[in-house]
Kinemage of the C-alpha trace (Angstrom):
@kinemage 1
@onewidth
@group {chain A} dominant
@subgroup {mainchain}
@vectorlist {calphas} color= white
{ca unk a 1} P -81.657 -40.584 109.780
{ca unk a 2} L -78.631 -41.627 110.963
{ca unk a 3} L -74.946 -40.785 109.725
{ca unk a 4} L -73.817 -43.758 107.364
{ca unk a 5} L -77.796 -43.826 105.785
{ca unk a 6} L -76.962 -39.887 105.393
{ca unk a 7} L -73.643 -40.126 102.894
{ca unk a 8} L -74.998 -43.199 101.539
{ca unk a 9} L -78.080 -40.800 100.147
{ca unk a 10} L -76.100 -38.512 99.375
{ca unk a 11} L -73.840 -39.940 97.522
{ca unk a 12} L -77.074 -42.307 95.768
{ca unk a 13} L -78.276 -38.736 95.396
{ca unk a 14} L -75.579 -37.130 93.486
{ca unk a 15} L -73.663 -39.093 91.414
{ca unk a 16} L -71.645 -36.877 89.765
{ca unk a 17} L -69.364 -36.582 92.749
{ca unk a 18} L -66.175 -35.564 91.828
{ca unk a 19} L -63.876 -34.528 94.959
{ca unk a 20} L -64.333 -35.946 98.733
{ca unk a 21} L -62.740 -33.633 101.290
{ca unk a 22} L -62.281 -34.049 105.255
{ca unk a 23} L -63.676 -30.477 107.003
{ca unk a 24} L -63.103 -29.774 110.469
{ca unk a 25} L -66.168 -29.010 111.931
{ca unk a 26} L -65.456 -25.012 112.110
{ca unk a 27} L -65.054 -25.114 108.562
{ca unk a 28} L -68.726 -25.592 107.748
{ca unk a 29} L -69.654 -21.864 108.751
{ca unk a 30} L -67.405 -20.735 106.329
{ca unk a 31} L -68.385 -23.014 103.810
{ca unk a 32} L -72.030 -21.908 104.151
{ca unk a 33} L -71.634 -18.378 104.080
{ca unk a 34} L -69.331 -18.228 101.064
{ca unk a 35} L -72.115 -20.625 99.023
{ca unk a 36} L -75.058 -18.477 100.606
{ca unk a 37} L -76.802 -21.734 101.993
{ca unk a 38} L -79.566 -21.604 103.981
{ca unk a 39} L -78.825 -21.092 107.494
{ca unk a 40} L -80.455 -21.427 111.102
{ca unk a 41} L -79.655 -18.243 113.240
{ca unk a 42} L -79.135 -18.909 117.056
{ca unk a 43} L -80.976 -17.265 119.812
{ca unk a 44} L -77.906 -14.897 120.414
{ca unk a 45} L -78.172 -14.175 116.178
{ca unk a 46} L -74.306 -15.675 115.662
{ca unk a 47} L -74.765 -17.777 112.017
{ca unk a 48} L -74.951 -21.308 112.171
{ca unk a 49} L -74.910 -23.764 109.278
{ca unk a 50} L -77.769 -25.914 107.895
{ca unk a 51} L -75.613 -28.853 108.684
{ca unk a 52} L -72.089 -29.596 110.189
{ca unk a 53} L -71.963 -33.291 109.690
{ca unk a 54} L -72.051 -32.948 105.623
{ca unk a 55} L -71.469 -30.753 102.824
{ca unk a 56} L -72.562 -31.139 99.071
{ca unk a 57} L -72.330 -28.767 96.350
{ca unk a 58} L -71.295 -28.448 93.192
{ca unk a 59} L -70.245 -31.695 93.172
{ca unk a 60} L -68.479 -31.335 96.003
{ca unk a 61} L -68.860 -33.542 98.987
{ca unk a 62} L -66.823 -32.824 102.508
{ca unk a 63} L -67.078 -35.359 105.437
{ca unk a 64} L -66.685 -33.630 109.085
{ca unk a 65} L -64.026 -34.851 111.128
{ca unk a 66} L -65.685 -34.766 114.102
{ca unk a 67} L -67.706 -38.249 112.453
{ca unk a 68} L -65.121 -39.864 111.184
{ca unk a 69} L -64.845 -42.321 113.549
{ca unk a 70} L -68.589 -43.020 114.684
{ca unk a 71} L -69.672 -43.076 110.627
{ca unk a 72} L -66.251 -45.739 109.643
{ca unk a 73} L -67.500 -48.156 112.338
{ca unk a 74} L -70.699 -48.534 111.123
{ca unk a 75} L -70.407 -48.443 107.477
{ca unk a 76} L -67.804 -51.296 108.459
{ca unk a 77} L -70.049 -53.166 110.615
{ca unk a 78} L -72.680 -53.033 107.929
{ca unk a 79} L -70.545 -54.036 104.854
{ca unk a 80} L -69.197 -57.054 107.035
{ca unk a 81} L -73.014 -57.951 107.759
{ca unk a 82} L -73.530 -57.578 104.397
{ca unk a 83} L -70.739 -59.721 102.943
{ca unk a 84} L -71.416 -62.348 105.348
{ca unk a 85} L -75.014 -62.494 103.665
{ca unk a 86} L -74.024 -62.364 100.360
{ca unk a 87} L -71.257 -65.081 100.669
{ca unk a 88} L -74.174 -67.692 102.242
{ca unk a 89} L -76.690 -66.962 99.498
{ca unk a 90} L -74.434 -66.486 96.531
{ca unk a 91} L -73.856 -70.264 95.963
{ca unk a 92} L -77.051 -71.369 97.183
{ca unk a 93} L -79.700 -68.963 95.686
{ca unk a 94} L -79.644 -69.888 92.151
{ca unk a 95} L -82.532 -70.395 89.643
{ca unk a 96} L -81.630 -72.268 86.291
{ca unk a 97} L -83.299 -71.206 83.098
{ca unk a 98} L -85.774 -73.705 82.111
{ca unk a 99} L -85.564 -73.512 78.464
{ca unk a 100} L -81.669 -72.179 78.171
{ca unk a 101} L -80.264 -73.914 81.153
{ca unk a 102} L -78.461 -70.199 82.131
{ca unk a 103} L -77.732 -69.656 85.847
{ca unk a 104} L -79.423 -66.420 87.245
{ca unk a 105} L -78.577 -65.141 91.243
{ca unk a 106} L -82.112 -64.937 93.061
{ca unk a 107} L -83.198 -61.917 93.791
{ca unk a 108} L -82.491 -62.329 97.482
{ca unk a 109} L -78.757 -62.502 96.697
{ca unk a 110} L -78.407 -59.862 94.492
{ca unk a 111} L -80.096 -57.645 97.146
{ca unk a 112} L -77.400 -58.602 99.133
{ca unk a 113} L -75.325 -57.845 96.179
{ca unk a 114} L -76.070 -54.342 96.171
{ca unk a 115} L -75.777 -53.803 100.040
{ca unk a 116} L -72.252 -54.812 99.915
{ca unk a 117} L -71.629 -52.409 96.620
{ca unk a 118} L -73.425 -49.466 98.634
{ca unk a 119} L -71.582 -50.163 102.311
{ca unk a 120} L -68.393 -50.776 100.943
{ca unk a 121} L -68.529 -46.959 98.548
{ca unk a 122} L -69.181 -45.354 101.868
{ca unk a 123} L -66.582 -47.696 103.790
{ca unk a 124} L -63.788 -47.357 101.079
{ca unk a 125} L -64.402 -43.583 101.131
{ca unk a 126} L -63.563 -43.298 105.133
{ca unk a 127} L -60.866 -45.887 104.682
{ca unk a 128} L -59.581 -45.900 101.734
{ca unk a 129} L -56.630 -49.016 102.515
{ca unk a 130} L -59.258 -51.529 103.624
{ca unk a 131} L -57.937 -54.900 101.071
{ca unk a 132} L -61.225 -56.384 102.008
{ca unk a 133} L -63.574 -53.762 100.689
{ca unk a 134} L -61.730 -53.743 97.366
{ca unk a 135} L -61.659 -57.179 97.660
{ca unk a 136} L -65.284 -57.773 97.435
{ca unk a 137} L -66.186 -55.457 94.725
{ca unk a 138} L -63.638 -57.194 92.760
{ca unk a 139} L -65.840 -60.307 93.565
{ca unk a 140} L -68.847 -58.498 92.827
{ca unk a 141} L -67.993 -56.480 89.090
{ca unk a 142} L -66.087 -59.925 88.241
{ca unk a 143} L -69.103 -62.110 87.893
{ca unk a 144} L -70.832 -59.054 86.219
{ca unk a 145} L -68.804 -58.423 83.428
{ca unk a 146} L -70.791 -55.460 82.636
{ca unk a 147} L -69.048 -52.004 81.493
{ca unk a 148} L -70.984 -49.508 83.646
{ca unk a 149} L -70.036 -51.679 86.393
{ca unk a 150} L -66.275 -51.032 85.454
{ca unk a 151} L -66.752 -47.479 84.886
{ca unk a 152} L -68.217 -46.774 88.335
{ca unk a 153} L -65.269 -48.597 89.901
{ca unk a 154} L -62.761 -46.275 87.852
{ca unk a 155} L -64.889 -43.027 89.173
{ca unk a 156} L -65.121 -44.772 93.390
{ca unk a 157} L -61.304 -44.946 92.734
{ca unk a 158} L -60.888 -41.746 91.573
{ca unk a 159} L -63.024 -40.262 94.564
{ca unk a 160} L -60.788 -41.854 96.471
{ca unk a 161} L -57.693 -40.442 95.133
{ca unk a 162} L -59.284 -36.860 95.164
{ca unk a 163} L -58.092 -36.695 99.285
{ca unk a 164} L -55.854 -39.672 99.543
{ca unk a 165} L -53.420 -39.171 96.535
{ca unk a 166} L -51.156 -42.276 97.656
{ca unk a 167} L -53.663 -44.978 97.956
{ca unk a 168} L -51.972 -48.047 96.807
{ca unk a 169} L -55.043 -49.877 97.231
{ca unk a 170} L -57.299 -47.360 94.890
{ca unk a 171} L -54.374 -47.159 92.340
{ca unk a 172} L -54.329 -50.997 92.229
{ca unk a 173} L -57.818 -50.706 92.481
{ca unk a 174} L -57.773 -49.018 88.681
{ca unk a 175} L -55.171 -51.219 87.193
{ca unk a 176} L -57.175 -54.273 87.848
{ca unk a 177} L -60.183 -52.847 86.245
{ca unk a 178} L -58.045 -51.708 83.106
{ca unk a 179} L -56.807 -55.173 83.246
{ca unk a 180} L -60.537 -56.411 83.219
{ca unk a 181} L -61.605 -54.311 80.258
{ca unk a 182} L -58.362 -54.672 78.283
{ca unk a 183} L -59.385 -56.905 74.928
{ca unk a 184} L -63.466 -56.507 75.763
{ca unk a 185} L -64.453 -53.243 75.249
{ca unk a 186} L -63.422 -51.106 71.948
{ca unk a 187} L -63.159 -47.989 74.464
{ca unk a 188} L -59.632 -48.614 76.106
{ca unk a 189} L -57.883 -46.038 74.460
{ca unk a 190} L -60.334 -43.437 75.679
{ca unk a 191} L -60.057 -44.878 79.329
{ca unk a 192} L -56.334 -44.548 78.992
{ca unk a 193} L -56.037 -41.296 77.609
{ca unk a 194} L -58.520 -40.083 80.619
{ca unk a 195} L -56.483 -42.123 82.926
{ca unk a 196} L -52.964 -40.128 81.843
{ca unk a 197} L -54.983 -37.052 82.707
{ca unk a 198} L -55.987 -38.001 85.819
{ca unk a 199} L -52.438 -38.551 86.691
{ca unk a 200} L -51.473 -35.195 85.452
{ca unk a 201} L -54.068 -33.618 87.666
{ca unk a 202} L -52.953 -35.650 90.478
{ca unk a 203} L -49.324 -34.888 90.306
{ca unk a 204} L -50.044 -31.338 90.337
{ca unk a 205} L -51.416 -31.443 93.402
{ca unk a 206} L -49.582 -33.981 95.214
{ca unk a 207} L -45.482 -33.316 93.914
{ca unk a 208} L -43.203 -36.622 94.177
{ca unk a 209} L -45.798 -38.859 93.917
{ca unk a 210} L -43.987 -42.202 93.053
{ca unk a 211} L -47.829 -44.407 92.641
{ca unk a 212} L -49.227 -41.949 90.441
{ca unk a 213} L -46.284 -41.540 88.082
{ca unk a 214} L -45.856 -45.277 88.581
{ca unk a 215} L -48.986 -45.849 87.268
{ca unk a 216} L -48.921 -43.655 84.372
{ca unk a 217} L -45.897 -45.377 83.457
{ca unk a 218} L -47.703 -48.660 83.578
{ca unk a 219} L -50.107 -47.287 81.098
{ca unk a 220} L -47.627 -46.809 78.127
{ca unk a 221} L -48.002 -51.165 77.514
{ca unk a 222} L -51.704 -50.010 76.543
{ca unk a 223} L -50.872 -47.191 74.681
{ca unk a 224} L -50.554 -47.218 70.427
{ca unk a 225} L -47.639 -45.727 68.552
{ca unk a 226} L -49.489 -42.794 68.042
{ca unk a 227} L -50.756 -42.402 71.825
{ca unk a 228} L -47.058 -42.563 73.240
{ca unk a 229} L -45.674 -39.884 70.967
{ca unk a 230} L -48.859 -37.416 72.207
{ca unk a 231} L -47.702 -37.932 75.851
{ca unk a 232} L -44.296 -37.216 75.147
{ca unk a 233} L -45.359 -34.243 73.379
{ca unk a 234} L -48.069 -33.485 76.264
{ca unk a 235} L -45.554 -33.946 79.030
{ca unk a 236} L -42.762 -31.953 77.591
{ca unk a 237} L -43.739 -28.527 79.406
{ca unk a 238} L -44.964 -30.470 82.787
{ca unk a 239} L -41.564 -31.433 82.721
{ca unk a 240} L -39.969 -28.465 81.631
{ca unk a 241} L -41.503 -27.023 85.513
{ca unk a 242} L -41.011 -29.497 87.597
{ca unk a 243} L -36.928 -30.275 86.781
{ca unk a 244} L -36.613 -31.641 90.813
{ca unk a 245} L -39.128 -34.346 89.814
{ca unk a 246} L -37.413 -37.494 88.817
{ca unk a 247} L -40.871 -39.467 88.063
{ca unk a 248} L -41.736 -37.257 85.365
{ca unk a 249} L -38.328 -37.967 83.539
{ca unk a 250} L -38.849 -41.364 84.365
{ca unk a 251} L -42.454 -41.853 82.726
{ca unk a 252} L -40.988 -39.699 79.617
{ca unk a 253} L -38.355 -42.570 79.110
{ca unk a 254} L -41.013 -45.219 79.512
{ca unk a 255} L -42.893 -43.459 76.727
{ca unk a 256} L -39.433 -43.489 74.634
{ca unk a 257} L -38.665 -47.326 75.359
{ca unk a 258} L -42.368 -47.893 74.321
{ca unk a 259} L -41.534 -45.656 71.088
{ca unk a 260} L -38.901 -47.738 70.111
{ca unk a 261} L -40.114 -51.070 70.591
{ca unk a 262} L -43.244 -50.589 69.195
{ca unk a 263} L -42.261 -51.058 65.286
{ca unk a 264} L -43.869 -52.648 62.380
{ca unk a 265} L -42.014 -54.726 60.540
{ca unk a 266} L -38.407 -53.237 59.405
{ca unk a 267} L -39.829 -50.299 57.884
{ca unk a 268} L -36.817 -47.682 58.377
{ca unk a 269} L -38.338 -44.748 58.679
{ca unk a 270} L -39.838 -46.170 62.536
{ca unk a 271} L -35.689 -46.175 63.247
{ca unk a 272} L -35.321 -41.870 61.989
{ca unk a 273} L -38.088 -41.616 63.879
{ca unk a 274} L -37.073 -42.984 67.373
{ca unk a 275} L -33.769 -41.310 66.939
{ca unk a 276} L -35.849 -37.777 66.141
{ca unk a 277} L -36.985 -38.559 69.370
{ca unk a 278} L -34.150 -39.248 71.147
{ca unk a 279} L -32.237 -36.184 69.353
{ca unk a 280} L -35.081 -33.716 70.313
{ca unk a 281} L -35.183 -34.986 74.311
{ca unk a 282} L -31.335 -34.347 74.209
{ca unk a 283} L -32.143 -30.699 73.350
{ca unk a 284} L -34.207 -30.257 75.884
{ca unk a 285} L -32.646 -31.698 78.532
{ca unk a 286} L -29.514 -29.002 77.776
{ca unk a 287} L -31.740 -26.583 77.477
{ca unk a 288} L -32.834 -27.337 81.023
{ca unk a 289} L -29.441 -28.153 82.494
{ca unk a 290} L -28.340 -24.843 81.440
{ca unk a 291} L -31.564 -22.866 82.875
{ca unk a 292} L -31.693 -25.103 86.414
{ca unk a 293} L -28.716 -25.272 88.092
{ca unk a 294} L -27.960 -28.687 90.000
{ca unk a 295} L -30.884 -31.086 89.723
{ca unk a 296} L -29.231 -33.977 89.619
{ca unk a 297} L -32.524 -35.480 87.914
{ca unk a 298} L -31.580 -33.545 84.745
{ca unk a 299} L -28.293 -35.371 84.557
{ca unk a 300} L -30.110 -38.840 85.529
{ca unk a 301} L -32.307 -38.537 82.522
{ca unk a 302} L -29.495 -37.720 80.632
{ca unk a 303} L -27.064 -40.867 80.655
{ca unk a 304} L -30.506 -42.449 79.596
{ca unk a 305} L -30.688 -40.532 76.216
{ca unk a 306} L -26.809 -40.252 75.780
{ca unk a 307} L -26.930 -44.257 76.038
{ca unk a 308} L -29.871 -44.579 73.793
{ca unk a 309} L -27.757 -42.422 70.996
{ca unk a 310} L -24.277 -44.748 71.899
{ca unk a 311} L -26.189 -47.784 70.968
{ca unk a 312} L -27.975 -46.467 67.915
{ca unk a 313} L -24.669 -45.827 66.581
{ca unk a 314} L -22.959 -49.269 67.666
{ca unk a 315} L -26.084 -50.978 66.335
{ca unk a 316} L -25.425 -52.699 62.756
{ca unk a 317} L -27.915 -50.979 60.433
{ca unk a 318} L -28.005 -52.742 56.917
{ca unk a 319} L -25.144 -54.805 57.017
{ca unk a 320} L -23.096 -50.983 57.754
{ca unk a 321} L -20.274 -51.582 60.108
{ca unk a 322} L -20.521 -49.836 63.794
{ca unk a 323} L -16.487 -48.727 63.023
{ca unk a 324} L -18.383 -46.884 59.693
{ca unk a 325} L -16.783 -43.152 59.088
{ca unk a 326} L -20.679 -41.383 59.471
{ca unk a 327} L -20.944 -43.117 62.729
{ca unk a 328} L -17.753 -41.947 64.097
{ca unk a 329} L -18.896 -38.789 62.651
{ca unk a 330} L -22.001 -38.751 64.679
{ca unk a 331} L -19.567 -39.677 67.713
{ca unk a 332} L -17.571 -36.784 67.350
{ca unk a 333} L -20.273 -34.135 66.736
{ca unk a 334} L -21.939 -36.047 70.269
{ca unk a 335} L -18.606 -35.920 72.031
{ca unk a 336} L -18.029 -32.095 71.308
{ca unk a 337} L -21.401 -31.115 71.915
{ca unk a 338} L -21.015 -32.958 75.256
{ca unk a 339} L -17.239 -31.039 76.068
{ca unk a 340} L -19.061 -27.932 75.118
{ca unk a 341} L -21.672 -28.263 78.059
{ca unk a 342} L -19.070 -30.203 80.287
{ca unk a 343} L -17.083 -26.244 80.574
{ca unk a 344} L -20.060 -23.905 81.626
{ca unk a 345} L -21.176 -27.041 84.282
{ca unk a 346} L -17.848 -27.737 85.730
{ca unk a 347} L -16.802 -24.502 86.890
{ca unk a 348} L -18.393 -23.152 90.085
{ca unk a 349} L -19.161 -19.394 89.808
{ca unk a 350} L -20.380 -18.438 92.769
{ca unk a 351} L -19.206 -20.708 96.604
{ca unk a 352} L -22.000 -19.333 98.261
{ca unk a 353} L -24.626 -20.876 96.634
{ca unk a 354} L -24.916 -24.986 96.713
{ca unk a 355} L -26.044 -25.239 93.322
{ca unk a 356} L -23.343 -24.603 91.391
{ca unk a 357} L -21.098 -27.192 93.737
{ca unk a 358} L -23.802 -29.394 92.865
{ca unk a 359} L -23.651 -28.420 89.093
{ca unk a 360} L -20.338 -29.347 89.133
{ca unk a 361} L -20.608 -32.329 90.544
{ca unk a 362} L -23.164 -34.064 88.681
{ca unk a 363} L -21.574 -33.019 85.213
{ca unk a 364} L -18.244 -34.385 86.311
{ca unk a 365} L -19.908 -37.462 87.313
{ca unk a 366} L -21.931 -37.824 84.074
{ca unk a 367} L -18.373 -37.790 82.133
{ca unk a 368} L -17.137 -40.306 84.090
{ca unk a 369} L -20.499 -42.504 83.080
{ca unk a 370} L -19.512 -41.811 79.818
{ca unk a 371} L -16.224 -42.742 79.393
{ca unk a 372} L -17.265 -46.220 80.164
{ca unk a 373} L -19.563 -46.258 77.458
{ca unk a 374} L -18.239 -44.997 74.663
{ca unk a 375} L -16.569 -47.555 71.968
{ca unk a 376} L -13.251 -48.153 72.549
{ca unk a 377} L -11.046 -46.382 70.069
{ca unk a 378} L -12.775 -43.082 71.105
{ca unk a 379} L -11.586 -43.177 74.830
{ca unk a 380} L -8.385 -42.670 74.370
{ca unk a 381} L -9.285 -39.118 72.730
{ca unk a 382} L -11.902 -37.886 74.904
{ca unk a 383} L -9.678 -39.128 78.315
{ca unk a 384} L -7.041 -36.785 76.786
{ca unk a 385} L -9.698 -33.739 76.154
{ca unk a 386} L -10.665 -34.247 79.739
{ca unk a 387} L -7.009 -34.401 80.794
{ca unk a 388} L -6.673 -30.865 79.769
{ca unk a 389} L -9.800 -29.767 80.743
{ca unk a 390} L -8.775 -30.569 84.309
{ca unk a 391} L -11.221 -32.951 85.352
{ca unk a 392} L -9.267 -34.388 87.896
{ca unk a 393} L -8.982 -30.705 89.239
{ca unk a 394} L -12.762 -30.006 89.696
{ca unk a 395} L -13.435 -33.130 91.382
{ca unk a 396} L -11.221 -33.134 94.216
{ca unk a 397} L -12.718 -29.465 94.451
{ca unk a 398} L -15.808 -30.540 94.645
{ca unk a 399} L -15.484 -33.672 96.232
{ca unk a 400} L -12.494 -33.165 98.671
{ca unk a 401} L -13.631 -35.989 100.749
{ca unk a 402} L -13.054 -38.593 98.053
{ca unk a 403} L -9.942 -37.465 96.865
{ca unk a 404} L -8.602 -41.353 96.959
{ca unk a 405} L -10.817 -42.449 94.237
{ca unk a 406} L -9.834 -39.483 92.079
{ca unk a 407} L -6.194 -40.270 92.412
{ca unk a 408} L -6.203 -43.701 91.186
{ca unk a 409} L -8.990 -42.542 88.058
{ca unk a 410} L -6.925 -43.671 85.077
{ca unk a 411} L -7.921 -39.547 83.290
C-alpha cells in the first residue's frame, strides 16, 4: 500500500482524530516503547518500531517528516486529477426526476465527488495554506447543504489548527462554514460556544496569536445577550494570567461593545447593567495594574473603559442634563480614584529594574489621554492636581529624550 492510500485509511479508519503532529523519524522508537506497541526486534536485538512512516493512537495521529514531501506530491497530484474529473462531469452527469422534475448528480460524479473530499483531507492536512483545496470543498459542502457535511469541515479545520495554529486559510475555513449554517440550523449557539473553546485551547498553546483571538472576536456578532456576559465572565481569569497579551483585552472589549449594543427596547435596567460591567472591568484592571508592573496592555485596555464611563456620564439619560450635580459627582469620585493610582504608578522605586520606568511611563501617558477627554469645566481642576503632583517632573524623568514636547504641555 502506498503512503497517501495509507493516511487516507487511516484517517477513513479513525475518525475521531483529534490532534495531527509532524514526528521526526527517531521519534517513533520512543513513541512505541512508551505506548508498548508491538515491535519487530533486529538481528543485532536493538528495538525497532512497527512502523516509522505513521503513528495512531488514542486519537492521535503523527505524520513522519521524512514523507512529507513524497506523500504532499501525490495527495496533490491526485486531488488535481480528481477535481479535473469532477469539474467535467458535474454539469454534464445529471438525471432529472421523472415525476418531480428534481436534479440528482449521477453516480459517476458524485464518485468523483468523494475523491476530491478524501484527496483534498489528506492534501489540506500536509499543506494546510493550499486556497484551492479549501476552495473545492467549499464547492463541494455548498451544493450539499447538509449539516454533517458542515460539521466535518469544522472538525478537518480544527485538525488543521491542532499543528498549524496560524492558518489563515483553516480559520477562514471555519468562518465560512459558520456563515453557511448561520439562520439554518437551530444548533449555532452550541457551535459557537464550542468554537470560543477551541480558541481558548488554542491560545494556550500558541501565546500572541492575533487569528485566533481575531476570530473569537468575530464570534461575539453571533453571540446572545446572555452568551457575551458568560465569556466575559469565562475570560476574566485567562486574562487575569496572561496581562502581556493585548488580544485577550481586546476580545473582552468586543464582548463589552456587544453588551452594550445589544438592548431591547429602552428598558433601563440593560443601561445599570452595561455600566455594572464597565464598573467591575475597571476593578480589575487596577487590580492588575497594581500586581503587574509595566504592561502597557493594562493601560491600553484602560483608556477603553475610562472612555466608556466619560461617555455614560456625558450621555443625556431622561431628559437629565450631562452638567447634572450626580454626574459631576460620579466625575469626581472617577477623577480621585484615578489621582489615587496615578501616585503609586508614577514614581519609580527601584532604576534597576525596567518595569517600573515603564510603569511610569504608561500611567503618565494615560493622564495625558485623559485630560483630553474629560468635559471641559473639569480640566481646569484636574490640570492643577497634576500641576502639583509634578507630572511634568516624572516625564522628563522618564522620557528625557522628549523633553521638547513636555515643555510646551499646557500642565
Amino acid at each position: 500500500m502506498d503512503l497517501l492510500n495509507q493516511l487516507e485509511t487511516i484517517l477513513e479508519s479513525d475518525p475521531l482524530i483529534d490532534e495531527v503532529g509532524l514526528i521526526h523519524p527517531s521519534q517513533f522508537i520512543t513513541l512505541s516503547k512508551e505506548c508498548s506497541e508491538s515491535s519487530n526486534s533486529s538481528a543485532d536485538g536493538a528495538f525497532r518500531p512497527a512502523n516509522t512512516k505513521f503513528w495512531n493512537r488514542d486519537h492521535k495521529l503523527g505524520i513522519s517528516t521524512e514523507i512529507l514531501l513524497p506523500v504532499c506530491k501525490a495527495a496533490k497530484s491526485a486531488f488535481m486529477d480528481a477535481m479535473e474529473q469532477y469539474k467535467t462531469h458535474s454539469d454534464l452527469s445529471v438525471n432529472k426526476h421523472e415525476d418531480k422534475n428534481m436534479v440528482y448528480p449521477s453516480s459517476s460524479c458524485q464518485s468523483f465527488e468523494s475523491e476530491v473530499m478524501k484527496h483534498s483531507r489528506a492534501l489540506l492536512l500536509l499543506s494546510c495554506d493550499l486556497g484551492t483545496a479549501w476552495n473545492a470543498r467549499k464547492l463541494v459542502v455548498s451544493k450539499k447543504q447538509q449539516l454533517p457535511m458542515f460539521t466535518d469541515e469544522l472538525h478537518l479545520s480544527a485538525l488543521v489548527l491542532s499543528y498549524s495554529h496560524k492558518s489563515e486559510q483553516a480559520w477562514s475555513h471555519r468562518r465560512w462554514v459558520i456563515k453557511m449554517i448561520a439562520g439554518k440550523y437551530s444548533n449555532l449557539q452550541q457551535i459557537i460556544a464550542k468554537e470560543s473553546e477551541l480558541v481558548e485551547k488554542i491560545a494556550e498553546r500558541s501565546k500572541m496569536n492575533y487569528r485566533a483571538w481575531n476570530h473569537r472576536c468575530w464570534l461575539v456578532s453571533y453571540m446572545t445577550r446572555e452568551q457575551m456576559l458568560y465569556e466575559l465572565k469565562k475570560s476574566r481569569d485567562w486574562a487575569g494570567l496572561h496581562v502581556a497579551d493585548n488580544s485577550c483585552f481586546h476580545y473582552r472589549r468586543r464582548l463589552m461593545l456587544g453588551i452594550s449594543e445589544n438592548k431591547q427596547g429602552d428598558d433601563p435596567s440593560y443601561d445599570v447593567e452595561n455600566y455594572q460591567v464597565v464598573k467591575e472591568e475597571l476593578d480589575l484592571n487596577e487590580a492588575l495594574i497594581k500586581r503587574y508592573i509595566g504592561r502597557e496592555a493594562l493601560w491600553l485596555h484602560r483608556r477603553f473603559l475610562s472612555l466608556c464611563l466619560i461617555r455614560h456620564w456625558m450621555t443625556t439619560t431622561d431628559g437629565i442634563s450631562c452638567h447634572s450635580t450626580s454626574m459631576a459627582n460620579e466625575i469626581n469620585i472617577f477623577l480621585d480614584k484615578e489621582l489615587c493610582l496615578l501616585d503609586p504608578c508614577s514614581t519609580i522605586q527601584d532604576m534597576e529594574f525596567e518595569d517600573f520606568e515603564a510603569q511610569a511611563i504608561y500611567s503618565t501617558m494615560y493622564f495625558l489621554w485623559l485630560i483630553k477627554q474629560i468635559p471641559e469645566f473639569r480640566k481646569i481642576e484636574l490640570q492643577e492636581k497634576l500641576k502639583a503632583g509634578n507630572l511634568k517632573n516624572i516625564l522628563h524623568k522618564t522620557c528625557p529624550e522628549r523633553s521638547f514636547l513636555w515643555d510646551v504641555l499646557e500642565l
